[in-house]
N, C-alpha and C positions, 0 to 999 in steps of 0.2 A: 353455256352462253348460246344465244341464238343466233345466228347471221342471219338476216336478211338481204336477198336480192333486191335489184332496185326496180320499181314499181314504178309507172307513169301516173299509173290513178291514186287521187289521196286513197282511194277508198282502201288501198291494197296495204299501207302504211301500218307499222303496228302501231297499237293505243297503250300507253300504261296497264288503263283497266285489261290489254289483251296478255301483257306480260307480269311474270312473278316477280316480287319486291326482291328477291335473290339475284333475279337476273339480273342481265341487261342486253337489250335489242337492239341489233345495229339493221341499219338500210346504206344502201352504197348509191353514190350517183356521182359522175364521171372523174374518175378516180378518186372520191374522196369515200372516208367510211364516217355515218353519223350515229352518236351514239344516244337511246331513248332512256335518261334514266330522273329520276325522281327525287329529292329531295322532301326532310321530314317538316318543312316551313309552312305547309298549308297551300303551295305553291303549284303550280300548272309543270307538270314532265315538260323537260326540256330537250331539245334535240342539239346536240352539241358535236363539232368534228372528234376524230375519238384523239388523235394526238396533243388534243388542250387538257388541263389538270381534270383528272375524272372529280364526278360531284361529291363531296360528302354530304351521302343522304342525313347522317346523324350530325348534327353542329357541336365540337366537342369544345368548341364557346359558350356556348348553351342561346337562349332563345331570352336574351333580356332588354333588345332593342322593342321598345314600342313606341307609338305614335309623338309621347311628350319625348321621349328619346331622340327622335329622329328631330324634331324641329332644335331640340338644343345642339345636337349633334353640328347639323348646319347653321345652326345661327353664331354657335362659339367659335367656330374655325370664320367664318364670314365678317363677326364684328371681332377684330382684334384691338389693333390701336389707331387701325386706317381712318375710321370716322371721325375721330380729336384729330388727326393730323392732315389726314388728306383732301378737305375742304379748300383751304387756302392755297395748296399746290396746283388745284385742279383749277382756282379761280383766277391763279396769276395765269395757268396757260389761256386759260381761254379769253379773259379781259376783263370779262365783265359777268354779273350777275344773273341775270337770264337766260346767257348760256348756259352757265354752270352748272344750274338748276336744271337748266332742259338735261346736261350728257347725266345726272346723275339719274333720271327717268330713262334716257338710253339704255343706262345699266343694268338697270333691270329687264328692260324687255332683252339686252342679249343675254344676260343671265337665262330666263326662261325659256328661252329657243334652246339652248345648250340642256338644260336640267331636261327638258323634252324628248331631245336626242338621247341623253344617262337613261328615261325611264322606257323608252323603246327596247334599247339595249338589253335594260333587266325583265322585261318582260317576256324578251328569246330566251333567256337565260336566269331565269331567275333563285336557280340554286348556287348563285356561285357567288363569294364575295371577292372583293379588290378593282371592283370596276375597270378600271383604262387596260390591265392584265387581262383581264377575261375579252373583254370587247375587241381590241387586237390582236388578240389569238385567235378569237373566233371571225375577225372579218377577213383575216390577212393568212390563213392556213397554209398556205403555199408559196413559197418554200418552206418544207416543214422545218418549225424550229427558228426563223428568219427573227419575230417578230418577239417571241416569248424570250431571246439570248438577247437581243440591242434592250429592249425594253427592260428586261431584268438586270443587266449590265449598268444600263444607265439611272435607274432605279437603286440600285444599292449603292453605286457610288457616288450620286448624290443626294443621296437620304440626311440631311442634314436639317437641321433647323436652330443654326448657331444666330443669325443674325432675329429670331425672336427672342432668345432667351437675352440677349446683349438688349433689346429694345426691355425686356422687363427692368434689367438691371439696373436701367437709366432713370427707370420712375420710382423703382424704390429708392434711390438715392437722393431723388427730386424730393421724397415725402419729409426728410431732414434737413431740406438745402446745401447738403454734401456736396462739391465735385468729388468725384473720386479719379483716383489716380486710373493707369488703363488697367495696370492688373488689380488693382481695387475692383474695376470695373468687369473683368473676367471674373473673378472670383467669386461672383454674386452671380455673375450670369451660370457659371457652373452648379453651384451649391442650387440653383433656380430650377435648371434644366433636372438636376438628379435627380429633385425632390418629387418633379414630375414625375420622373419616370417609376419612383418606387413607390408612387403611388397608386399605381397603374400595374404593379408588374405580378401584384401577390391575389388577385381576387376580380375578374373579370365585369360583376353586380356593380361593387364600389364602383370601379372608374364610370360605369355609367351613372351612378347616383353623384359621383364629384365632377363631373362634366353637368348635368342639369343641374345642379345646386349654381355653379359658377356661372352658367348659361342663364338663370333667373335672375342675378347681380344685373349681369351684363341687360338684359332686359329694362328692369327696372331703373337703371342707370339713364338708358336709352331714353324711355320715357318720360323721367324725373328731366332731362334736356328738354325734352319737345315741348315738356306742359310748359317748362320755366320759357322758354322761348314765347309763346304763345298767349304767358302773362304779362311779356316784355310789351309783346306787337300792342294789346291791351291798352299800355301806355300806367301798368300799374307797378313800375320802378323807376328808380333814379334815370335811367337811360334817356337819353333826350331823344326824341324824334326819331324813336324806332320803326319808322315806313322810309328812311332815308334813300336807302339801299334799293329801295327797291321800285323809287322813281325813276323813269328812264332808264328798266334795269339791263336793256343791250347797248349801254352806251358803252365804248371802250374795246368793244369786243375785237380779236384780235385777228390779224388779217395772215399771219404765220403761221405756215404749213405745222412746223415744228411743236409749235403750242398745242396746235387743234388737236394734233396725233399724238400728242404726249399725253394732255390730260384723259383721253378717251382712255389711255391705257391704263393711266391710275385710275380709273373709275370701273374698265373691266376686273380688275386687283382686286378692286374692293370689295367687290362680290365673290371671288374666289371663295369657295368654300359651300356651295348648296350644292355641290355633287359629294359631299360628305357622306352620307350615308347609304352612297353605293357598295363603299367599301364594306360593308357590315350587312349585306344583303342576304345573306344563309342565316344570320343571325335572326331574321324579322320572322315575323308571321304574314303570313300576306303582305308579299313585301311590295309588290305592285304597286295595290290599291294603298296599303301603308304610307311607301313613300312618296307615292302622287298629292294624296290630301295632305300630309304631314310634312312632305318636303317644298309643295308649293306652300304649304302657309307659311312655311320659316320664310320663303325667299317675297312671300308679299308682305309681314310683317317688317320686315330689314330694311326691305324699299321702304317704307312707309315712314319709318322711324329715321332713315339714312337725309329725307324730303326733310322730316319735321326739322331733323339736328342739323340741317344746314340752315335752314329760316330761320332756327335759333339765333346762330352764332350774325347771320345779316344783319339779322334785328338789334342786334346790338353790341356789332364791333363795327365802326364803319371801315369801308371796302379798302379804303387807304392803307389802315394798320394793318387788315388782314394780310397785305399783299408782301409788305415791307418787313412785320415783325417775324423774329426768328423763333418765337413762340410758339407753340402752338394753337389750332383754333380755339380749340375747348379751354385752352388757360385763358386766352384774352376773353372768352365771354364768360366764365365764373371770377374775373378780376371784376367785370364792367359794372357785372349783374350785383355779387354779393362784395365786392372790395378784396384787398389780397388778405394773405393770413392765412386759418382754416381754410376756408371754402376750397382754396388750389392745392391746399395739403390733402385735405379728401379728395378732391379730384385726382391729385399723383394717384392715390390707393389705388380706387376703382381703375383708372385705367393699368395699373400696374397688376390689380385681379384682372383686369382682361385680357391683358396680355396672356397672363398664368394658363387662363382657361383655354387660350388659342391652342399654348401650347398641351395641353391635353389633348382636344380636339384634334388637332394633329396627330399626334403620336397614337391615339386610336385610330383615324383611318389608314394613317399611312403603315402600321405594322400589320396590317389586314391587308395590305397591297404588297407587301413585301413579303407576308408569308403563300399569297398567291404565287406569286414568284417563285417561289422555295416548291410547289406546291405542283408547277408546273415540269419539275425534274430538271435542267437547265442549270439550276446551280447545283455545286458542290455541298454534298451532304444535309440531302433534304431533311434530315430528322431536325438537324440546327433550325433549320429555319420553321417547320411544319409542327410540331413538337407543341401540346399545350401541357405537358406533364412539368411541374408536378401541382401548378395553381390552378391551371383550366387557363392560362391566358397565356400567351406569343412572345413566352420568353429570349427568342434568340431574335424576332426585330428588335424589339424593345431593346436589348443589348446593344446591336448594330447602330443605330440611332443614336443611343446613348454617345458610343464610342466615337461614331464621326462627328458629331455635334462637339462633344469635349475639344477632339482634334483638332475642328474649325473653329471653335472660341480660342485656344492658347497657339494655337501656331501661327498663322500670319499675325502680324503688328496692325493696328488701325490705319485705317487711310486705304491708301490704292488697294493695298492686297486682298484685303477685306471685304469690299464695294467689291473687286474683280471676283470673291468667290462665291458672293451672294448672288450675283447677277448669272452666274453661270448656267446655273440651273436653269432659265428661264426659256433659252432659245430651243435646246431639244425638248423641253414639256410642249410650248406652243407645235414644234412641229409632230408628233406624238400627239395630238388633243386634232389635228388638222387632220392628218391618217382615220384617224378614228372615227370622225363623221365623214367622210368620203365613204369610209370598209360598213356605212350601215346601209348604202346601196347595194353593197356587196351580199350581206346577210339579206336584205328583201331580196333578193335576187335568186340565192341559193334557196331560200326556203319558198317560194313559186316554183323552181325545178322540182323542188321533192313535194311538190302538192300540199304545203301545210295550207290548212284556211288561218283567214283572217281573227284572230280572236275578238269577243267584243271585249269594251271596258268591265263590262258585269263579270266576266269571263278571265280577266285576269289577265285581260289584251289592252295592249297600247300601242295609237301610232302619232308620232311626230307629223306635225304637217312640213307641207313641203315647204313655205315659205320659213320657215324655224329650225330647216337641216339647213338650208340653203345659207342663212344667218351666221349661221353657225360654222360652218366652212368659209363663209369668206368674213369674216372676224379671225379666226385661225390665221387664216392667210396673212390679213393684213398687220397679223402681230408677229409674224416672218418676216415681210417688208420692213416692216416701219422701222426698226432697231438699225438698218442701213441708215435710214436719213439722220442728214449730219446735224447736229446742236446747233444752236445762235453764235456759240463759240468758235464751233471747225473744229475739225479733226481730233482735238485735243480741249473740245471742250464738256465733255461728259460727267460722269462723277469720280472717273480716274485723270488722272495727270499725263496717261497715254492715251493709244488711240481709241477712241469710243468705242469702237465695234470690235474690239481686241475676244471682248466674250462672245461675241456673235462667231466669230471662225473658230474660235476655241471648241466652243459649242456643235458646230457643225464636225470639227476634229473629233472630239466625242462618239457622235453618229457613226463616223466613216471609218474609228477604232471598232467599235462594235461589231461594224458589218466585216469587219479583217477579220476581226477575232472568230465569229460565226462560220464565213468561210473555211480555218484556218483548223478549229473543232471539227466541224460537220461533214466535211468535203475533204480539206488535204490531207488531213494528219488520216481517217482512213484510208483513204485513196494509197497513200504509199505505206499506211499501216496494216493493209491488207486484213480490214477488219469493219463491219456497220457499226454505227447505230442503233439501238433499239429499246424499246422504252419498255418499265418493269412497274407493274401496279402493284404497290405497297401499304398495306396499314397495320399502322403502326398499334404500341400498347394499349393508347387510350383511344384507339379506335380512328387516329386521322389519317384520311387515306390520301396520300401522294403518289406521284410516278419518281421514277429513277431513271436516268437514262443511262445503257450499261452497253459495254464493247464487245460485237459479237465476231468473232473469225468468219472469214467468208463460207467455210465448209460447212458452217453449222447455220448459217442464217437459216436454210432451207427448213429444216427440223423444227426451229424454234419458233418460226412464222406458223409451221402444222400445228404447234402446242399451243400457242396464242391467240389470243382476239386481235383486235385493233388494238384494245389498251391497255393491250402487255397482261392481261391474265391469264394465267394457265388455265385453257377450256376443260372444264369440269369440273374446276374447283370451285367453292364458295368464298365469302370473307372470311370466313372461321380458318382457313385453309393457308390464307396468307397471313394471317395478324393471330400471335404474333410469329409463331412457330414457321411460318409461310414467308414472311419476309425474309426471316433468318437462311430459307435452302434458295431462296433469290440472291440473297448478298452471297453466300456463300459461293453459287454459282457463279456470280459474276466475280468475283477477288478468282475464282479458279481460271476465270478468260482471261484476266489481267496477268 
């Protein structure tokens, strides 16, 4: 391995091109150590602190994300079921029509300032996948271990996605006019969720050919709205005086804090989903430039189609029914448009495939975030997590998901308990999403001390402008706030029968368990176990390379620091050295310390 001292001049910095693809080249600047290593993506050498997950220069995912990839990617996690349903939530908060329209054009430009911030981010870093994992590691280094333990903690424990498979369940039931009973209603959402996942869990290609196949539905669906819409305004169907809606379209508008900042937030929701294929960034080829042309088109198409399929449903539901019916939008305008019958039976389908597709989408980024996690050494028994043997794909998230997901469908009953676990998740993401554009002043910051230059966009360089970080954090913020402000109802008027904000401090409990836990790992238990920390580079049989973090006795920390880099490899050796026969006299070692 090489060490390098720290150098004031970029010019003194090692280059890639100066170091062997075996190596890897560190530089030090004020106590941190940064590590230069490469990635086989097509991708610019990254400089990374060395106690974040070393890079796997070989992607043992392989390299099947491309361009139409990426736009499905984020456009199937983006359009779920929000666009049928959440038009007429948005339009009771806000009043009226003209607002509605404008926050849904809002959306998009914060969506974009945010997606700007994700491509900066992969541009420091663009060998590594799992986004929000790597970028909070990398902004937040100190205290080491601080950010990769609460993040991963609260990452696996709420790794769930019970409350979409329940939203399919409801529309397949719809396409029969079934009610179903609640465990009728579990039981589908189960059998829904599985199907997903074992579709996904044998062959890495497929789930990206059944994520764009689904992701084309959902498009053409989107479309087949806008045109029909668009034939309405025309005035070439039954509809009567499809421009209704849209005279005096700020009349109404509503003068309540609670409204204004409610509907903002389901319009920021809506758009969740175009930092989708951050997670899958080792997987791309030029994932930069990739995900910049291919992840902005997904999120200008989506706005586009999100514009049309609201004018749709104006053009021909008037404003009154939309507000009052317990319907959804999209049934009341294929009632208006084509008569009941068919047309809402199709309609259940499609949105019931879109749901399906979300949850793919999903379960593809978020098991690529989770095996970051795993990836980072922080959790317990990284092979579980890190492991693509024996398909080539992330069988132990894929597992883990599966299982909380089951959990959270059959254990709480409907109603309160349910709402309260769905929402839970919400307030430590926004505060973890606010971290993370703050920590990319951090990264500009540190990379000026170590003299990187600027790269250009030809170059494989991208910068956020300042007004589109600055968006971006206080959007963050104000979706910390806002969850304090009380309902039209008080206290007890939320979507639980308790106090509204119950998941807000729950949520916060959460954070403040994590950072005990961290503490209690990192600092007490050796402190009076008279033993460090220290971290062990592993790769595994099919070549994925993780850390491990292993218990060292104070007498021996000295020696092993002599024998190691920054990121726990034994100086001298190669990969050939640790993987697999190399991991094995690590483990072995470390079970000898315990």
């Amino acid at each position: 391995m090489a060490s390098l001292p720290w150098r004031h001049r970029a010019a003194s910095l090692p280059t890639y091109d100066q170091a062997n693809q075996s190596e890897t080249a560190f530089v030090s600047e004020g106590g941190l150590q940064f590590a230069l290593e490469k990635g086989e993506n097509n991708s610019n050498p990254s400089y990374q602190e060395a106690s974040g997950a070393p890079i796997e220069k070989h992607s043992t995912l392989g390299y099947h994300v491309g361009p139409i990839t990426i736009v499905f990617l984020n456009l199937s996690k983006m359009v779920g079921t929000g666009v049928y349903s959440t038009p007429a939530s948005v339009l009771t908060n806000t009043g009226s029509v003209g607002l509605s329209l404008m926050y849904w054009f809002f959306g998009f430009l914060i969506a974009a300032s945010s997606l700007s911030v994700y491509l900066e981010f992969a541009s420091y870093f663009p060998n590594r996948s799992g986004s929000e994992v790597v970028y909070l590691e990398q902004a937040f280094p100190r205290p080491r271990y601080l950010f990769p333990v609460t993040f991963a903690v609260q990452t696996v424990a709420l790794s769930f996605s019970s409350s979409n498979a329940i939203v399919l369940a409801q529309y397949l039931f719809r396409i029969n006019g079934h009610s179903p009973t609640a465990w009728e209603l579990k039981g589908v959402a189960v059998a829904g969720y599985t199907v997903a996942v074992l579709l996904l869990a044998f062959q890495t290609r497929f789930s990206y050919h059944l994520s764009n196949a689904i992701g084309i539905v959902k498009l053409l669906t989107l479309v087949f709205v806008a045109i029909t819409g668009l034939v309405v305004l025309g005035g070439h169907t039954s509809v009567q005086n499809p421009t209704a809606n849209f005279q005096n379209a700020f009349d109404d508008t509503t003068s309540s804090a609670y409204g204004i900042t409610n509907g903002l937030v389901k319009i920021i929701f809506s758009y969740q989903g175009y930092e989708n294929a951050f997670n899958v960034v080792n997987e791309v080829k030029n994932p930069v430039r990739s995900i910049r042309n291919s992840g902005g088109l997904s999120l200008f198409i989506v706005a586009i189609l999100y514009m049309l399929a609201n004018i749709a449903y104006f053009s021909a539901v008037p404003k009154a029914d939309l507000k009052k019916s317990k319907q959804i939008a999209a049934s009341l305008f294929f009632e208006n448009v084509f008569g009941t019958g068919r047309a809402v039976k199709g309609l259940n389908f499609l949105i019931a495939l879109s749901a399906f597709g979300n949850l793919v989408a999903v379960l593809i980024g978020q098991s690529r975030l989770i095996r970051e996690c795993g990836r980072q050494g922080t959790l317990p028994f990284p092979s579980f997590w890190v492991s693509t043997r024996p398909f080539g794909t992330p069988l132990g998230p894929y597992a883990l998901k599966w299982t909380l997901t089951i959990l959270l469908i059959l254990a709480p009953p409907a109603g309160d308990a349910f709402n309260f676990v769905v929402d839970l998740n919400q307030y430590p993401t926004s505060f973890f999403y606010l971290l993370m554009a703050i920590g990319l002043y951090s990264v500009r910051y540190r990379r000026r001390k170590l003299g990187l230059p600027r790269l250009k966009s030809r170059e494989g360089g991208f910068r956020a402008w300042e007004v589109a970080v600055l968006i971006t954090i206080l959007i963050n913020f104000y979706l910390l706030v806002m969850p304090w402000y009380p309902p039209p109802g008080g206290k007890d008027g939320g979507d639980v029968s308790f106090w509204y904000a119950t998941y807000v401090v729950t949520g916060i409990g959460i954070l403040i368990a994590c950072a005990i836990y961290y503490a209690c790992w990192v600092w007490i238990l050796p402190y009076f176990g008279h033993y460090r920390l220290r971290q062990v580079r592993l790769v595994l049989e099919a070549g994925e390379v993780t850390h491990k973090l292993v218990k060292l006795p104070l007498e021996e920390l000295s020696a092993w620091d002599q024998e190691h880099d920054a990121q726990g490899r034994r100086i001298g050796s190669d990969e050939a050295t640790n993987s697999p026969q190399g991991s094995l006299r690590e483990t072995a070692f470390d079970e000898k310390l315990k």
